[in-house]
Biopython code that builds the backbone (N, CA, C, O; Angstrom):
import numpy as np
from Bio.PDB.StructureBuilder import StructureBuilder

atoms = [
    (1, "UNK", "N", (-35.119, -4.423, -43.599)),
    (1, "UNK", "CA", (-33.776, -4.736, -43.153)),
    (1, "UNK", "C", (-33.857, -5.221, -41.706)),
    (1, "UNK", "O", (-34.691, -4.787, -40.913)),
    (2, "UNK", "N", (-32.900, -6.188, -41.396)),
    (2, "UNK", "CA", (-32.857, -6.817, -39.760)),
    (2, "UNK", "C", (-32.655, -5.646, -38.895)),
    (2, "UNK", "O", (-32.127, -4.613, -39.306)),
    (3, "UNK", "N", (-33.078, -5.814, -37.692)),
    (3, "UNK", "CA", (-32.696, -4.882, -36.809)),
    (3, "UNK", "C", (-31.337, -4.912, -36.390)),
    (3, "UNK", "O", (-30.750, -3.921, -35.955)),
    (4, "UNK", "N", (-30.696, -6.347, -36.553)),
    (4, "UNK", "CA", (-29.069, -5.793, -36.678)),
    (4, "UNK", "C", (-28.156, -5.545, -37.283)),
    (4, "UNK", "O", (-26.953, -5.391, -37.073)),
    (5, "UNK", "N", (-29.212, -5.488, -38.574)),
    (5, "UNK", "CA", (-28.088, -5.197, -39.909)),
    (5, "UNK", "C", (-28.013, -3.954, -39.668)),
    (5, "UNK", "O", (-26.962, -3.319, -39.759)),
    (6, "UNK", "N", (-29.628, -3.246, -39.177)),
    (6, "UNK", "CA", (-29.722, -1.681, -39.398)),
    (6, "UNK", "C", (-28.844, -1.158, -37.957)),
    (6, "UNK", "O", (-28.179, -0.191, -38.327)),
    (7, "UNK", "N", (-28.613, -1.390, -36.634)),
    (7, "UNK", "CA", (-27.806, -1.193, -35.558)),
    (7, "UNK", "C", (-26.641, -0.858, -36.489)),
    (7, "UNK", "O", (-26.375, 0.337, -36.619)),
    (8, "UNK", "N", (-25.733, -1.983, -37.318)),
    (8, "UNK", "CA", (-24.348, -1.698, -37.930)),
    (8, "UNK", "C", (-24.172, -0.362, -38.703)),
    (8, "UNK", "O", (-22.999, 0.008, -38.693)),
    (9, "UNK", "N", (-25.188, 0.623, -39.501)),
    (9, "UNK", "CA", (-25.253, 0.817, -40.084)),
    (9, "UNK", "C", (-25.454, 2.538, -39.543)),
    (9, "UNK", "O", (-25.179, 3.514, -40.241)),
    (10, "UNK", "N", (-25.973, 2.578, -38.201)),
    (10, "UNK", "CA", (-26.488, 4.092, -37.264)),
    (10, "UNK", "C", (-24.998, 4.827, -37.248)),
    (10, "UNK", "O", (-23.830, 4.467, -37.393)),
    (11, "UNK", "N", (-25.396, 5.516, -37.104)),
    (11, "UNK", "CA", (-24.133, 6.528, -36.767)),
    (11, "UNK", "C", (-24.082, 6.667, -35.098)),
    (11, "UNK", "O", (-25.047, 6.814, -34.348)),
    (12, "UNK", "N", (-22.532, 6.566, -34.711)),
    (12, "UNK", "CA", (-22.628, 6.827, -32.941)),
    (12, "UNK", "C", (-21.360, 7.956, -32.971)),
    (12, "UNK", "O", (-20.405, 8.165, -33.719)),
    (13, "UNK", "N", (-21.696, 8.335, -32.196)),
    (13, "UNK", "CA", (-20.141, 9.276, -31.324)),
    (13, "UNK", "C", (-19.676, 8.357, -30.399)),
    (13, "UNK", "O", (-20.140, 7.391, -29.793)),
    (14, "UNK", "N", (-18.440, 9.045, -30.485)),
    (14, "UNK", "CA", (-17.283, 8.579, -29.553)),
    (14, "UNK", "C", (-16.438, 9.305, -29.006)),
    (14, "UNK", "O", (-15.834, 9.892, -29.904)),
    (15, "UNK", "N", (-16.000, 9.637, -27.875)),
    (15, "UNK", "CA", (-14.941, 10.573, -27.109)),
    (15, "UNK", "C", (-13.808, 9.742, -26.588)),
    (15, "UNK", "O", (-13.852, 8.976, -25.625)),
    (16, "UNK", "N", (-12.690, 10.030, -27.440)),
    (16, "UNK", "CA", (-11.501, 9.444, -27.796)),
    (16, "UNK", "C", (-10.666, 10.225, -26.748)),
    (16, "UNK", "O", (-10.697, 11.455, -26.711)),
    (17, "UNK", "N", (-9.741, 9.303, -25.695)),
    (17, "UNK", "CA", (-8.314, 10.153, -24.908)),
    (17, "UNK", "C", (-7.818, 9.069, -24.600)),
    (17, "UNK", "O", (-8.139, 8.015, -24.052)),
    (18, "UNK", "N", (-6.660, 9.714, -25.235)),
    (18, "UNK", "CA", (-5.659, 8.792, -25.578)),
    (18, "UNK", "C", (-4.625, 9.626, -24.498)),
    (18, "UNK", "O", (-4.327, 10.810, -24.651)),
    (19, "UNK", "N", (-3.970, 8.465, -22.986)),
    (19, "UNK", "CA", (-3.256, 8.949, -22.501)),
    (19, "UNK", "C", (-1.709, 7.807, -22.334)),
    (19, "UNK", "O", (-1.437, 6.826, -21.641)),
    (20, "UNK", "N", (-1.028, 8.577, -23.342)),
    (20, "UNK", "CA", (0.526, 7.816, -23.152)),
    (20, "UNK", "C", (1.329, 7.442, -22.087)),
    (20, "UNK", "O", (2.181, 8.298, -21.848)),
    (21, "UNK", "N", (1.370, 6.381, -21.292)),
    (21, "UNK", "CA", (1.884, 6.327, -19.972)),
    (21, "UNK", "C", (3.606, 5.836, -20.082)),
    (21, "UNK", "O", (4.578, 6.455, -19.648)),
    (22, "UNK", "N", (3.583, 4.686, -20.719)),
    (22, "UNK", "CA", (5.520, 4.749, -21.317)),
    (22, "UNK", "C", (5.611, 4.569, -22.417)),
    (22, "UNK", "O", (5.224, 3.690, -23.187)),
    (23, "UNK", "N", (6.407, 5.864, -22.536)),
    (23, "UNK", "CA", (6.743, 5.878, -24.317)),
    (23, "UNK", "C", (8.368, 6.504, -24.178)),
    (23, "UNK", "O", (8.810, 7.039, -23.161)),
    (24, "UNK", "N", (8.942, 6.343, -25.150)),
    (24, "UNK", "CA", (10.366, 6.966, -25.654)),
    (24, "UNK", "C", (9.716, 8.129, -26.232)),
    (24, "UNK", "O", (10.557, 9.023, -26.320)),
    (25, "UNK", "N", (8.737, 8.454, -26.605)),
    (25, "UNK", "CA", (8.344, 9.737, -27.529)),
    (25, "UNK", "C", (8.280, 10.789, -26.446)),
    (25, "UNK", "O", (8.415, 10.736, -25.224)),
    (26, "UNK", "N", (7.957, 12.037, -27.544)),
    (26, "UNK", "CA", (7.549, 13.072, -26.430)),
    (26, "UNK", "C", (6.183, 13.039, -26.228)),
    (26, "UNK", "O", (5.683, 13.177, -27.344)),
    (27, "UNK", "N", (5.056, 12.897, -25.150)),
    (27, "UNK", "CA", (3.242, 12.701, -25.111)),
    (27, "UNK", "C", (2.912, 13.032, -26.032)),
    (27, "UNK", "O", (2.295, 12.234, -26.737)),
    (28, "UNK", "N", (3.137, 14.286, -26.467)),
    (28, "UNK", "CA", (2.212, 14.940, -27.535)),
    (28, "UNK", "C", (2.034, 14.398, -28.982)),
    (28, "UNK", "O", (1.085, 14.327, -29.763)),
    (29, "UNK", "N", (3.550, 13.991, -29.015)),
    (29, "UNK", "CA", (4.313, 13.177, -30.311)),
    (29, "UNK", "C", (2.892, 12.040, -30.253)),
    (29, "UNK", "O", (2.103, 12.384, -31.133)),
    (30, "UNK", "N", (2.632, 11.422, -29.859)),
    (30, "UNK", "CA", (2.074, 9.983, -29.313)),
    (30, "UNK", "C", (0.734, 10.247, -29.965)),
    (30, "UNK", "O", (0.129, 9.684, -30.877)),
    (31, "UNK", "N", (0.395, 11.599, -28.967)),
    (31, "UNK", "CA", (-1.202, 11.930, -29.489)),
    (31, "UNK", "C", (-1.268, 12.323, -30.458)),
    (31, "UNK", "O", (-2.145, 11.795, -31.143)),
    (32, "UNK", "N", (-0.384, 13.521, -31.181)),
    (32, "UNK", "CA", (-0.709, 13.396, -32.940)),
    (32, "UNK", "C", (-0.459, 12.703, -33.907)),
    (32, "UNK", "O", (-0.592, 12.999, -35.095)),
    (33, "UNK", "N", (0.004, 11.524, -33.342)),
    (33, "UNK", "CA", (-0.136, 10.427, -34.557)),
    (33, "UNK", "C", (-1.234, 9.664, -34.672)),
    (33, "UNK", "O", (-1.520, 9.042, -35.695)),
    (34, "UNK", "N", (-2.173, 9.676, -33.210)),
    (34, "UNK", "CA", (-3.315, 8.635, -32.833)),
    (34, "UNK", "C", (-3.911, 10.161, -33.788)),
    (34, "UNK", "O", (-4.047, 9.950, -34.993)),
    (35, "UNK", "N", (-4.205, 11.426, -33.362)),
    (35, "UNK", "CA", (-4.666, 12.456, -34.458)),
    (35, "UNK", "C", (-5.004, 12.078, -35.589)),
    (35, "UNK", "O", (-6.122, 11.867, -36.060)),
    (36, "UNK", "N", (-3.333, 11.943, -36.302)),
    (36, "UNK", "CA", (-3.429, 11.573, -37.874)),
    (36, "UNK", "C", (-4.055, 10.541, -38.211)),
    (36, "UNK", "O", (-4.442, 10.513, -39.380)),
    (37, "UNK", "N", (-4.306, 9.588, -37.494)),
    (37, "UNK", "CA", (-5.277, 8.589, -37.785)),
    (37, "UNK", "C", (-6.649, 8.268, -37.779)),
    (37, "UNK", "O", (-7.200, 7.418, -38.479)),
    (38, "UNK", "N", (-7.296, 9.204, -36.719)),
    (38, "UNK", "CA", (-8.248, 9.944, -37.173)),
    (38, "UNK", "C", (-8.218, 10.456, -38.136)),
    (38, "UNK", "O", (-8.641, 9.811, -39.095)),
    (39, "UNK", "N", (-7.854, 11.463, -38.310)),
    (39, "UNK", "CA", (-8.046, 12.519, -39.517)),
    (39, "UNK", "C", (-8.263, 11.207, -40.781)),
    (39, "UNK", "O", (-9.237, 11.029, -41.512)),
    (40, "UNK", "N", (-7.023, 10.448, -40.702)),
    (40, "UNK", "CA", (-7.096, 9.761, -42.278)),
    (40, "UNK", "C", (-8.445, 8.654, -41.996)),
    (40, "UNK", "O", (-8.924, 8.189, -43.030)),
    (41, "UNK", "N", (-8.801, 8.403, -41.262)),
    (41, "UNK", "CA", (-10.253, 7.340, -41.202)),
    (41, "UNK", "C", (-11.305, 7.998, -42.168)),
    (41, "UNK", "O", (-11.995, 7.275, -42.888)),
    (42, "UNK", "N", (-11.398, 8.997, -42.182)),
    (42, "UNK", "CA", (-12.447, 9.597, -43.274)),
    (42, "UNK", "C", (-13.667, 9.645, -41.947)),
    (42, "UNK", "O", (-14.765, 9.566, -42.497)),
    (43, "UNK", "N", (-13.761, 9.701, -41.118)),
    (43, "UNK", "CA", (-15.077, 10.126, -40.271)),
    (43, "UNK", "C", (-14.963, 11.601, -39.910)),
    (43, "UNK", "O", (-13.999, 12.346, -40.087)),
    (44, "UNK", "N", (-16.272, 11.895, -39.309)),
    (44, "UNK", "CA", (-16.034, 13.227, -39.335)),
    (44, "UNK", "C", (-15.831, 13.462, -37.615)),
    (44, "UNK", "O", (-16.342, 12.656, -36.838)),
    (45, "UNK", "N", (-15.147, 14.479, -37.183)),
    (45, "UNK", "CA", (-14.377, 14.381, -36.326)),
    (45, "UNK", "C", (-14.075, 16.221, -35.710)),
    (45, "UNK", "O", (-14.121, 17.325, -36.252)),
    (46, "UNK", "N", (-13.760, 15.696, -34.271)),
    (46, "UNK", "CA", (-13.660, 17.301, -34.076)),
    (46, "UNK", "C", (-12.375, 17.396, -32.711)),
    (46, "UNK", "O", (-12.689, 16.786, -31.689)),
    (47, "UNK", "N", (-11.560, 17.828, -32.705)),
    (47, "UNK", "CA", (-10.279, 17.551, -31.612)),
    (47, "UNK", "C", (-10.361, 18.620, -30.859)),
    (47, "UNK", "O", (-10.101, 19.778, -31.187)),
    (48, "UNK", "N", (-10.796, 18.145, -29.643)),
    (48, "UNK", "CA", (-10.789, 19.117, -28.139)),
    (48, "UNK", "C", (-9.863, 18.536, -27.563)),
    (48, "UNK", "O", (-9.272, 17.459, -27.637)),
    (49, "UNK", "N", (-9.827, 20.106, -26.546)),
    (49, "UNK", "CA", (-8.732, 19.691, -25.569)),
    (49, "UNK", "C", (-8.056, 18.332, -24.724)),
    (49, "UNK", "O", (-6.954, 17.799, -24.588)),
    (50, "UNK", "N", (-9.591, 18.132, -24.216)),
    (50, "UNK", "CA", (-9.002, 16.726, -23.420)),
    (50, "UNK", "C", (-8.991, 15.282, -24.523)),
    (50, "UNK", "O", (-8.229, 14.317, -24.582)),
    (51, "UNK", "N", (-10.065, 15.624, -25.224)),
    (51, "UNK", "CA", (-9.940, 14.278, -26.404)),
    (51, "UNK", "C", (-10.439, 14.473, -27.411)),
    (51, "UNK", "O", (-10.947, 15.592, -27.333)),
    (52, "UNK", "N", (-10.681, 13.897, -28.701)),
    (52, "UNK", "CA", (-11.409, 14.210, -29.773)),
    (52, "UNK", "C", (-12.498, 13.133, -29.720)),
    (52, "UNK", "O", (-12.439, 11.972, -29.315)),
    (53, "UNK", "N", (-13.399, 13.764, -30.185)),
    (53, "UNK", "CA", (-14.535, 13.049, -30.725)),
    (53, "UNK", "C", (-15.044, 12.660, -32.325)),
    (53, "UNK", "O", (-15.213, 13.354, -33.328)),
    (54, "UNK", "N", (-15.146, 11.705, -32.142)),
    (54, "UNK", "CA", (-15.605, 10.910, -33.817)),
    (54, "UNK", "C", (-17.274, 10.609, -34.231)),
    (54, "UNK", "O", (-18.172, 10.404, -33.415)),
    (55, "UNK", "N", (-17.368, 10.635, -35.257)),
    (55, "UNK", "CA", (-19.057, 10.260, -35.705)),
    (55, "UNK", "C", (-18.704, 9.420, -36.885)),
    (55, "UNK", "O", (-17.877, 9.679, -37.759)),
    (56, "UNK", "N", (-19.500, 8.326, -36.760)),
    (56, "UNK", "CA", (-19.780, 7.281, -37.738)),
    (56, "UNK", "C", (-20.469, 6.032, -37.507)),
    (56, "UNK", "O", (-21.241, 5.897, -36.558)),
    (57, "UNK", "N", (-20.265, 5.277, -38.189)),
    (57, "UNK", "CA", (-20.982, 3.876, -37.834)),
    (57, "UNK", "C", (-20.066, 2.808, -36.743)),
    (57, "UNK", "O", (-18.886, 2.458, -36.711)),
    (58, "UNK", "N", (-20.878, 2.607, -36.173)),
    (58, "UNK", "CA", (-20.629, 1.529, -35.250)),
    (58, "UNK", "C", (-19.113, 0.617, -35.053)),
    (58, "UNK", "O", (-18.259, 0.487, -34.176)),
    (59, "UNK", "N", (-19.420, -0.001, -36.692)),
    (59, "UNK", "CA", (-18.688, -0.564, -36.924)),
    (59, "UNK", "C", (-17.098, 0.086, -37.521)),
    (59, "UNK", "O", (-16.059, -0.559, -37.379)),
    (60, "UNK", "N", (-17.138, 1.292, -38.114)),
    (60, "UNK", "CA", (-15.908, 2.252, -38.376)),
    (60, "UNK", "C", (-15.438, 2.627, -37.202)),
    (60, "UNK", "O", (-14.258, 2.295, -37.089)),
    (61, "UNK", "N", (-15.950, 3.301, -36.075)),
    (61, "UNK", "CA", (-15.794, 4.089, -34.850)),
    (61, "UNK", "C", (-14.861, 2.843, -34.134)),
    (61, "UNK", "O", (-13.681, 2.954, -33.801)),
    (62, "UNK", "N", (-15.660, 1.710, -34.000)),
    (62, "UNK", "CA", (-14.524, 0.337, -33.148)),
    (62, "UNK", "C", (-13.514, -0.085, -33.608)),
    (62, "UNK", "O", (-12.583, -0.541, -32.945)),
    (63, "UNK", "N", (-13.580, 0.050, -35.342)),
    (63, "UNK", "CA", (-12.195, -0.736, -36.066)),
    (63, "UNK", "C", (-10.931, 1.000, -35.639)),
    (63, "UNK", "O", (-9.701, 1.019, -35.697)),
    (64, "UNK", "N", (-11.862, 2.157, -35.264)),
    (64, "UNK", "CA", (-10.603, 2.950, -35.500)),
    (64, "UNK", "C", (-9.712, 3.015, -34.251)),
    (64, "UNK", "O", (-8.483, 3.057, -34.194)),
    (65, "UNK", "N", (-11.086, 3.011, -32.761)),
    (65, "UNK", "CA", (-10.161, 2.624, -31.885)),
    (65, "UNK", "C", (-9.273, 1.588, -31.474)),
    (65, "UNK", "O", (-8.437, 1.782, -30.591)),
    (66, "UNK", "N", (-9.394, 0.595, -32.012)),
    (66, "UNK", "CA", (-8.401, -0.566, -31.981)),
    (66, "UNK", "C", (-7.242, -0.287, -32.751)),
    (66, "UNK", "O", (-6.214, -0.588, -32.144)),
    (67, "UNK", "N", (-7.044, 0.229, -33.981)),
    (67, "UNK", "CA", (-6.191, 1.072, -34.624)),
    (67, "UNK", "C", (-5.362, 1.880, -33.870)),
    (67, "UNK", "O", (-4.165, 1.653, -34.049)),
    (68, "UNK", "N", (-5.619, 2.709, -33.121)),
    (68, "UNK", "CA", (-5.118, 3.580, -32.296)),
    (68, "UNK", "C", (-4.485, 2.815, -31.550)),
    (68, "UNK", "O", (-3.305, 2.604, -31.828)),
    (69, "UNK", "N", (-5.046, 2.214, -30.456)),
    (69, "UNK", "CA", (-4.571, 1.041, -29.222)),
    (69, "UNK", "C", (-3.480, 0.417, -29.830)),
    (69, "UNK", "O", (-2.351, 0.252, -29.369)),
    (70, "UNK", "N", (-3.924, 0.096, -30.884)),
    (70, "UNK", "CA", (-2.071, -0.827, -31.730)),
    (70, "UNK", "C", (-1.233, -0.363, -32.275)),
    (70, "UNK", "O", (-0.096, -0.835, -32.317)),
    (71, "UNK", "N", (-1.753, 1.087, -33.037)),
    (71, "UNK", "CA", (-0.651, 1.670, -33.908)),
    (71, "UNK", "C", (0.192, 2.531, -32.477)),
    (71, "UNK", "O", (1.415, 2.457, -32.600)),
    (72, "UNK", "N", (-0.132, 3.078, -31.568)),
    (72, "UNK", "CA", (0.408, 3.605, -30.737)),
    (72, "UNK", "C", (1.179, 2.543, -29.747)),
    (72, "UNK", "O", (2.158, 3.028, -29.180)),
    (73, "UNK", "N", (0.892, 1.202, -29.461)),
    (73, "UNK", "CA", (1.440, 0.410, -28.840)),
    (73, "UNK", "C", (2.695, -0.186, -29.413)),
    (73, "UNK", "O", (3.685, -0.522, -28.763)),
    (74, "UNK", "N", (2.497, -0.291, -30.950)),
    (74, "UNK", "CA", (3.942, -0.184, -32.048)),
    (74, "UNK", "C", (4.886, 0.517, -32.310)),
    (74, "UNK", "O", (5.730, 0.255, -33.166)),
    (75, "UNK", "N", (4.859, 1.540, -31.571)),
    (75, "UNK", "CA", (5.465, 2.783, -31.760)),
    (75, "UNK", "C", (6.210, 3.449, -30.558)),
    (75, "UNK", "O", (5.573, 4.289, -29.921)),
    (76, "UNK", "N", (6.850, 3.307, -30.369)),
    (76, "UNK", "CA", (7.592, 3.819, -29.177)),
    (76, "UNK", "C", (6.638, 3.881, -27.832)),
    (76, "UNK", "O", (7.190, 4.433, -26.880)),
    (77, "UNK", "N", (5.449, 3.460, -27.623)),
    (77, "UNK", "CA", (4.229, 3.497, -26.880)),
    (77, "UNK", "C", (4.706, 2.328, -25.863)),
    (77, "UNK", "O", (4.909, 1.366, -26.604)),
    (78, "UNK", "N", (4.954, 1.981, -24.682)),
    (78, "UNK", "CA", (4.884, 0.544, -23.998)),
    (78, "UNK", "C", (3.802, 0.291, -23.124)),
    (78, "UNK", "O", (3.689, -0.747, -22.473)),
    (79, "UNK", "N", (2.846, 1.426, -23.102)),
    (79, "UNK", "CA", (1.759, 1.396, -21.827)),
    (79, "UNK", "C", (0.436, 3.165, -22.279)),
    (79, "UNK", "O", (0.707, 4.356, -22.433)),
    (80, "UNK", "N", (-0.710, 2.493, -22.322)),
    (80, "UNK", "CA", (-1.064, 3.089, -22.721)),
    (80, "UNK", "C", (-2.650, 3.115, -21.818)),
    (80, "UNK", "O", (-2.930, 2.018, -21.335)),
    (81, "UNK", "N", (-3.473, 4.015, -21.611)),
    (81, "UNK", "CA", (-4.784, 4.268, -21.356)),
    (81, "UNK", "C", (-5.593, 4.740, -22.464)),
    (81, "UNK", "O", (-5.275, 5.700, -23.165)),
    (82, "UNK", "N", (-6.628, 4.059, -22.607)),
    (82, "UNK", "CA", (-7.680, 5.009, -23.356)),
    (82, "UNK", "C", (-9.197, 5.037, -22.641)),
    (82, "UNK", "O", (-9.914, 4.236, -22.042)),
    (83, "UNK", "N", (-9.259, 6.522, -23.088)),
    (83, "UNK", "CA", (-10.444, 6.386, -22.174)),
    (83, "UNK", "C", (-12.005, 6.628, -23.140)),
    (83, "UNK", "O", (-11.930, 7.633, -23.846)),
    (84, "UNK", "N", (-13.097, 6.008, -23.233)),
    (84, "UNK", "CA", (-13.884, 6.248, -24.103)),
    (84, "UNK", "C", (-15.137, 6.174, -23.507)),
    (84, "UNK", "O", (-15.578, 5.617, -22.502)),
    (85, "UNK", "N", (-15.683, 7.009, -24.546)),
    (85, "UNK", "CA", (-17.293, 7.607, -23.931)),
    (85, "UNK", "C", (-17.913, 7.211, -25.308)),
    (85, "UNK", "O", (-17.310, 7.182, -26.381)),
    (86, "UNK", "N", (-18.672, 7.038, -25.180)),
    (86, "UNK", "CA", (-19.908, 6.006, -26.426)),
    (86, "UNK", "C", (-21.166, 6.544, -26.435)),
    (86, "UNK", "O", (-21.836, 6.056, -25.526)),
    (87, "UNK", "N", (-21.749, 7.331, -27.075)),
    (87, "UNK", "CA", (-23.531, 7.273, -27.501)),
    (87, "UNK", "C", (-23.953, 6.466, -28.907)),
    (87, "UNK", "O", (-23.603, 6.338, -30.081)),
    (88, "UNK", "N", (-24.842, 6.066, -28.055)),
    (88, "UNK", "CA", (-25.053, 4.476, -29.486)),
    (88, "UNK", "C", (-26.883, 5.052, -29.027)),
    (88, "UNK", "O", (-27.284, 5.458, -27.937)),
    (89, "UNK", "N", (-27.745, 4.850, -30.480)),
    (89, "UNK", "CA", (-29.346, 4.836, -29.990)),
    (89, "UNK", "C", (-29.680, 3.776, -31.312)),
    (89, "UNK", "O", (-29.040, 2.950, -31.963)),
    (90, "UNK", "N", (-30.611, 4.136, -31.302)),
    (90, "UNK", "CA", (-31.726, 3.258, -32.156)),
    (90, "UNK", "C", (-31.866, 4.211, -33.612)),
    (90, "UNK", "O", (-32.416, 3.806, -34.637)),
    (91, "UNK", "N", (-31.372, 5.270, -33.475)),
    (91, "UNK", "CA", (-30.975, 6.133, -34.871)),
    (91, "UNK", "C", (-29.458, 6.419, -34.895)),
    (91, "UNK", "O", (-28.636, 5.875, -34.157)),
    (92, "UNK", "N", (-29.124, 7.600, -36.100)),
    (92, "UNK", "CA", (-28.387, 8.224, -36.405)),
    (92, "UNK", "C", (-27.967, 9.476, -34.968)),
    (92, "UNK", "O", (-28.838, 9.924, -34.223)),
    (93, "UNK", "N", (-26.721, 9.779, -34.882)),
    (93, "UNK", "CA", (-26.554, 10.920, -33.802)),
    (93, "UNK", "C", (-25.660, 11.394, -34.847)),
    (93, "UNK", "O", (-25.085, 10.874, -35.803)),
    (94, "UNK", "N", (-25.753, 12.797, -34.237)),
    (94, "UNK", "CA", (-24.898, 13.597, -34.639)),
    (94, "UNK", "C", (-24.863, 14.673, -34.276)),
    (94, "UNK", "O", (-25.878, 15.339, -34.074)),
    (95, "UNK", "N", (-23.457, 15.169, -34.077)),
    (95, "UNK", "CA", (-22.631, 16.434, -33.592)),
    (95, "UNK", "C", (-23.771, 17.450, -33.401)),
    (95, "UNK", "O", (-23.841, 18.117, -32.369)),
    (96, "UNK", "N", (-24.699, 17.568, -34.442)),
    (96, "UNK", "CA", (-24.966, 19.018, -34.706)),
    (96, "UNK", "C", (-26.402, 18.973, -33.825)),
    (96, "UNK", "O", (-27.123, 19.915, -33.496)),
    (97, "UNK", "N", (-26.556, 17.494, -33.557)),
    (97, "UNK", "CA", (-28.169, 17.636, -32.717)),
    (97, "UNK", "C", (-27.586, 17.739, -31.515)),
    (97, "UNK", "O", (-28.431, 17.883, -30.631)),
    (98, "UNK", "N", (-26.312, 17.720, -31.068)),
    (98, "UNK", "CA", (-25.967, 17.701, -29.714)),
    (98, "UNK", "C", (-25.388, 19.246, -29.702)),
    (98, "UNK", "O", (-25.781, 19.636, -28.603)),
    (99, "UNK", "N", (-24.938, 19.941, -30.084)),
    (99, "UNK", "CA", (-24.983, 21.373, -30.522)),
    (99, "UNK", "C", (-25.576, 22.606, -30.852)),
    (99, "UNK", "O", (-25.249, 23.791, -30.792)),
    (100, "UNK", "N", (-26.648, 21.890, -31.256)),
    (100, "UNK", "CA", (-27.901, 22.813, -32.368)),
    (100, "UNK", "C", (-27.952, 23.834, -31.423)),
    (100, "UNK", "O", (-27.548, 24.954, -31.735)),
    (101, "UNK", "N", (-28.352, 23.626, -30.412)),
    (101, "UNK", "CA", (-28.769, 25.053, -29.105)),
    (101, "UNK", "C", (-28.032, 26.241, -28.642)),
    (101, "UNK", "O", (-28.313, 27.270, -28.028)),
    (102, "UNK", "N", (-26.748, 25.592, -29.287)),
    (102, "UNK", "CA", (-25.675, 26.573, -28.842)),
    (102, "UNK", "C", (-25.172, 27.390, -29.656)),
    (102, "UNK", "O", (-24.304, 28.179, -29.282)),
]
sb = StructureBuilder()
sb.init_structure("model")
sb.init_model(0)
sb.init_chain("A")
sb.init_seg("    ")
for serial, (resi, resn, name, xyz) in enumerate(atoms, 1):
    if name == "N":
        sb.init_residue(resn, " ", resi, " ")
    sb.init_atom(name, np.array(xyz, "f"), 0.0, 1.0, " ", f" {name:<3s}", serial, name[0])
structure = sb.get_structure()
C-alpha cells in the first residue's frame, strides 16, 4: 500500500474545545450539541473538562471538526473559537498507550 494511502488510514487523537463567543444560546447549550455530534460520529471518544478528545482516522477526525465549526455556526452560534491539539505518527495511537501507566 502507498505511504499515503496508509497515512489516511492511522488512527490520530484530537483535543477538541469548543469555545462559544456570540451565541443567543446558553454556552453550555452550544457545547452539548458540538457533544452530540461527537458522540453520533461513531469514534471513540472521551469528554473532559476543558475539551473532549477523539480517536480515529485522519480523515474522520477532520471531516468531524469541520462539522462542529458549521453545525455550531448554524445555530444560534455567530462567533466561535476552536482550539485543537493533534497527534498524528507513522502508526496507529491510541488512548490506552497514552494511559497504560496510569
Amino acid at each position: 500500500m502507498p505511504l499515503c494511502l496508509l497515512k489516511l488510514i492511522m488512527k490520530i487523537n484530537a483535543a477538541i474545545q469548543l469555545l462559544p463567543l456570540k451565541t443567543s444560546d446558553e454556552r453550555y447549550s452550544v457545547i452539548d450539541k458540538a457533544i452530540a455530534l461527537i458522540q453520533n460520529s461513531r469514534l471513540h471518544y472521551k469528554v473532559c473538562p476543558f475539551e473532549t478528545v477523539v480517536e480515529g482516522s485522519s480523515e474522520a477526525v477532520y471531516q468531524l471538526i469541520r462539522q462542529i465549526q458549521e453545525e455550531t455556526l448554524k445555530n444560534n452560534c455567530d462567533e466561535l473559537i476552536l482550539n485543537i491539539k493533534i497527534h498524528a505518527a507513522n502508526r496507529d495511537l491510541s488512548f490506552e498507550e497514552k494511559l497504560e501507566k496510569y
